[in-house]
C-alpha positions in Angstrom: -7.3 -26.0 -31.3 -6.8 -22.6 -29.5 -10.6 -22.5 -29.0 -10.5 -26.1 -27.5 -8.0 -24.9 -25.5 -9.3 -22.0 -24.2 -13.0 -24.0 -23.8 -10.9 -26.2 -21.7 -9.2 -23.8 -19.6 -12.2 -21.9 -19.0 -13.5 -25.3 -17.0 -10.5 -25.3 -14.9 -11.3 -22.0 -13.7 -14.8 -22.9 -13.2 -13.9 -25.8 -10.8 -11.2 -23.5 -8.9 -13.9 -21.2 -8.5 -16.6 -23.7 -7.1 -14.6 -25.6 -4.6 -12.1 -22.9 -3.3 -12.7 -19.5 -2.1 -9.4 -18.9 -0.8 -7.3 -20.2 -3.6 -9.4 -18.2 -6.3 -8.6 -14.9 -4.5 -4.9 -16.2 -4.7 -4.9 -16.8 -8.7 -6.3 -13.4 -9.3 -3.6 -11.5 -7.8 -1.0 -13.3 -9.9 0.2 -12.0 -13.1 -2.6 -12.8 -15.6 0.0 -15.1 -17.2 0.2 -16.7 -14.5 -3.2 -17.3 -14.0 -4.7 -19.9 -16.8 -1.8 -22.4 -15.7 -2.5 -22.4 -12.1 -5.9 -23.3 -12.2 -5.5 -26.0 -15.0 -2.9 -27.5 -11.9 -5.8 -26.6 -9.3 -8.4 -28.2 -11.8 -6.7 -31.3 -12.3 -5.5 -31.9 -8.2 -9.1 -31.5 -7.2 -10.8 -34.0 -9.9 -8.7 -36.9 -8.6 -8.8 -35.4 -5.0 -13.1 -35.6 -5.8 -12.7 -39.0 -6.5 -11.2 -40.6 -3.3 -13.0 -38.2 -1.4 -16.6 -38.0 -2.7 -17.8 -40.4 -5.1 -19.0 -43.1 -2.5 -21.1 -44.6 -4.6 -18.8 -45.9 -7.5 -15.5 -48.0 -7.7 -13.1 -45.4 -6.7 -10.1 -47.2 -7.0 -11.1 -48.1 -10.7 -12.0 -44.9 -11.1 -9.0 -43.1 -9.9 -6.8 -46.1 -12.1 -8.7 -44.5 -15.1 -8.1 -41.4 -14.5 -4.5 -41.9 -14.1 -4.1 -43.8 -17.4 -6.1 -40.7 -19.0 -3.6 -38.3 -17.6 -0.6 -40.1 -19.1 -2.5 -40.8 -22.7 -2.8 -36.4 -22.6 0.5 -36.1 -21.5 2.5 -38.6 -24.0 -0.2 -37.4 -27.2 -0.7 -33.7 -25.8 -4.5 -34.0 -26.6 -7.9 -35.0 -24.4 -11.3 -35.1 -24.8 -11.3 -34.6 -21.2 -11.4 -30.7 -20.4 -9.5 -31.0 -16.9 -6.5 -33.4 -18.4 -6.5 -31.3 -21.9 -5.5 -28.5 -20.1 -3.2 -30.0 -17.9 -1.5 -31.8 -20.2 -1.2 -28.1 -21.7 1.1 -26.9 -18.4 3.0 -30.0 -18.0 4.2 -30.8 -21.6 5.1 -26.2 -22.1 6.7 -26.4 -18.3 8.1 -29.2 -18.5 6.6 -30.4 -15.6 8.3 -33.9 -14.2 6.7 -36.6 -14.2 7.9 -37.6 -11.1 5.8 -34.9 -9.5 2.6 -35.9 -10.6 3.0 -39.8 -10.0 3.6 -39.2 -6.4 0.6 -36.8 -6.0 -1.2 -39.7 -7.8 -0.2 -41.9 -5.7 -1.4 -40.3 -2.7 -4.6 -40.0 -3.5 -4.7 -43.7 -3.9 -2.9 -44.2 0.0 -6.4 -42.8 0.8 -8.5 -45.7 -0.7 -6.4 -48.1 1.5 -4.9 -46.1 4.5 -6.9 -44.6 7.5 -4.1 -43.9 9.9 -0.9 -43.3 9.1 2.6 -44.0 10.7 5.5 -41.0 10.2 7.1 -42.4 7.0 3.8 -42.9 5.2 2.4 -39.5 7.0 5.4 -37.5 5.4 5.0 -39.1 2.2 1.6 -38.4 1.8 2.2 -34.6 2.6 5.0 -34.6 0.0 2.3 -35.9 -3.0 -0.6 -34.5 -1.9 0.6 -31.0 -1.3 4.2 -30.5 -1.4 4.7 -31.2 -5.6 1.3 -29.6 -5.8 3.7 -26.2 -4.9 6.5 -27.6 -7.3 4.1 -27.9 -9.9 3.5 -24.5 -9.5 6.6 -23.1 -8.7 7.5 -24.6 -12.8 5.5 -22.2 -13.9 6.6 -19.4 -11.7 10.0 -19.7 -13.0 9.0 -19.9 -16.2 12.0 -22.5 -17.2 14.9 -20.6 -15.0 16.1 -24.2 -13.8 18.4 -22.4 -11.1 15.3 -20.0 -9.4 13.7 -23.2 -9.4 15.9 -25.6 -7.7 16.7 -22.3 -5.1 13.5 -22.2 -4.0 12.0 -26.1 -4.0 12.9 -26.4 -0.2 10.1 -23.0 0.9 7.9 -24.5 -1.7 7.6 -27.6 0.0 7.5 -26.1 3.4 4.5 -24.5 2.3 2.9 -27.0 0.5 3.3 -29.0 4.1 2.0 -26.1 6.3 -1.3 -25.9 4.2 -2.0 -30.1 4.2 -1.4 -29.5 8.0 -3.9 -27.0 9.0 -6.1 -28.3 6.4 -5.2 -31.9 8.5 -6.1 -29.9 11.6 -9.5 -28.0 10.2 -10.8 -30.9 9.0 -9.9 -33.7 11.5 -13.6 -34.0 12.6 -15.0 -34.6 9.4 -12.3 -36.7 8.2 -12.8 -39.2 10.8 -16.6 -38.9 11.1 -16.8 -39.2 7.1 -14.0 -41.4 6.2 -12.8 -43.0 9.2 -9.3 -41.3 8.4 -6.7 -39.7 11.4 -3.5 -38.2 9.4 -1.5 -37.5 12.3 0.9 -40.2 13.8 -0.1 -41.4 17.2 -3.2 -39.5 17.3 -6.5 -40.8 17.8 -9.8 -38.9 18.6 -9.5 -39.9 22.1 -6.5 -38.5 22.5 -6.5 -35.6 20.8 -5.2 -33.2 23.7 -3.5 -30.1 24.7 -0.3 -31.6 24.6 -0.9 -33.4 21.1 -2.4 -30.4 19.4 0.2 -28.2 20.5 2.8 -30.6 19.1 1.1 -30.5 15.8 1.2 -26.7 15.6 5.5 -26.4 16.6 5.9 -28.5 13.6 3.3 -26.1 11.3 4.9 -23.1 13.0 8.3 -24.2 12.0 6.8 -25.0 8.2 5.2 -21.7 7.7 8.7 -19.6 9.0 10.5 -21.8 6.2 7.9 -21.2 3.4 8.0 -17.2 4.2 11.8 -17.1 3.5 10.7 -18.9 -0.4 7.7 -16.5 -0.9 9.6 -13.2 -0.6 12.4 -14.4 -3.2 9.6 -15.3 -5.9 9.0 -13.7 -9.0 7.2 -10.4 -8.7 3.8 -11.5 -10.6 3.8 -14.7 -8.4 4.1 -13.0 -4.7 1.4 -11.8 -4.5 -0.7 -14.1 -5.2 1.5 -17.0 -2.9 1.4 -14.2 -0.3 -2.2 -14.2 -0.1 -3.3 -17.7 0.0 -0.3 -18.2 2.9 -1.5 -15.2 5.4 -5.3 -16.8 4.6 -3.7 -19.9 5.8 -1.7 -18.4 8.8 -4.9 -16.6 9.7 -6.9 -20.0 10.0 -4.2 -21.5 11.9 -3.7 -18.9 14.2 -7.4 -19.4 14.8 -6.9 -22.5 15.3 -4.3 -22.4 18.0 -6.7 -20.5 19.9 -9.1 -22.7 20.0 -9.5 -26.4 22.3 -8.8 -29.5 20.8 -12.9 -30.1 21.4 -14.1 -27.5 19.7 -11.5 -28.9 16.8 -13.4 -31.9 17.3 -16.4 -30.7 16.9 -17.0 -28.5 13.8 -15.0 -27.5 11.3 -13.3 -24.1 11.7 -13.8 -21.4 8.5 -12.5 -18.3 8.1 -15.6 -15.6 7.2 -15.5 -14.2 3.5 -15.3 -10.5 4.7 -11.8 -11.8 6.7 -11.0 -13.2 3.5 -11.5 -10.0 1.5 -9.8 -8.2 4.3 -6.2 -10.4 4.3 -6.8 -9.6 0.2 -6.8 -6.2 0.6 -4.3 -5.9 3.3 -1.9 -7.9 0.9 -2.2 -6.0 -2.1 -1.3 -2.5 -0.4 1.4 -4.3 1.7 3.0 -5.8 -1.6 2.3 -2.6 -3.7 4.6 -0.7 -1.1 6.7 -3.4 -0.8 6.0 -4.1 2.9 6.2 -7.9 2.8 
């Protein structure tokens, strides 16, 4: 069973690997224990976000009710043939991981087969499945079953989990409407996507990103580092962003080079070594 296990963990590395540059650099400056339970989380969000997203050609609403079934059958038996929900099931059932968590990140992904604007309630609880108990989940493992660190810091946790679905919100705006018809932000369409709007848009990031710092710093020593990196990656792209016209958002989607990304790595690992957070 350990060789399974491992077999299956080794996948959900191989997926974090593939579809995220930024979030791979993260996991390897965590604690290597650390490390194998984050990207069976990552491994597991990005196969159900694949299948509202991507698979065009199929029944995705029969395929995302599948796949939910399939995550509950690993959970409740602790056992899949499916390498993504074996190892999964793996974090969830040793950190106690609640159930709560994962049926509202579940059911966002669904709001997406039947949603392509979105009014504040439904925009705020999208945010909270899609990314915000994506953080809890990991923050469970970060705290490693200390119940009080974890409650302490669930507020930052979300905060950050909403300032990275907003710039991603932001970053991706032209291809979400031009691919999938969506628009996440309330009151927005692509015509009026202005100065005034976009500005707006970034206060309210601004404000989640000052929250989520305050979390970061208080996190367990193996985990800051890692949480560190992935939120001055994101500060950097939104900081891009701000600098940029709400056409040119419009018109391509905005990336941060791989040699920046190596560069914020760096710069993070001698800041946190000399504890210059």
């Amino acid at each position: 069973m350990q060789l399974f296990l491992e077999t299956c963990q080794a996948c959900s590395k191989v997926i974090t690997n593939a579809y995220s540059t930024s979030f791979s650099l993260g996991i390897k400056t965590l604690n290597r224990k650390y490390r194998g339970p984050i990207y069976n989380i990552y491994g597991f969000v990005r196969f159900a976000d694949e299948i509202v997203d991507t698979f065009h050609d199929y029944d995705k609403a029969a395929l995302l009710s599948q796949f939910r079934e399939d995550t509950w059958k690993a959970i409740e038996e602790g056992i899949s043939l499916n390498p993504v929900l074996h190892s999964f099931q793996q974090v969830v059932r040793e950190y106690q991981i609640e159930r709560e968590l994962i049926e509202a990140f579940l059911d966002s992904m669904e709001m997406d087969l039947h949603h392509d604007r979105y009014d504040s309630p439904m925009y705020n609880q999208y945010i909270y499945g899609s990314a915000e108990v994506v953080g809890l989940m990991c923050l469970r493992v970060f705290c490693e079953g200390d119940d009080a660190q974890y409650q302490a810091l669930r507020a930052p946790a979300r905060s950050l989990g909403r300032a990275f679905q907003k710039v991603n919100f932001l970053r991706d705006m032209q291809a979400d409407f031009e691919d999938r018809g969506r628009l996440y932000f309330p009151g927005v369409e692509m015509s009026s996507f202005d100065k005034d709007s976009k500005k707006a848009i970034e206060e309210d990031i601004r404000q989640d990103f000052e929250d989520a710092y305050l979390g970061i710093i208080r996190l367990p020593e193996g985990a800051r580092a890692g949480v560190l990196l992935a939120y001055r990656y994101y500060l950097k792209l939104f900081r891009k962003i701000c600098g940029l016209s709400p056409t040119k958002i419009l018109e391509e989607r905005i990336r941060i080079p791989n040699p920046v990304k190596i560069s914020i790595l760096v710069g993070t690992y001698f800041r946190h070594s000399l504890s210059l957070l």
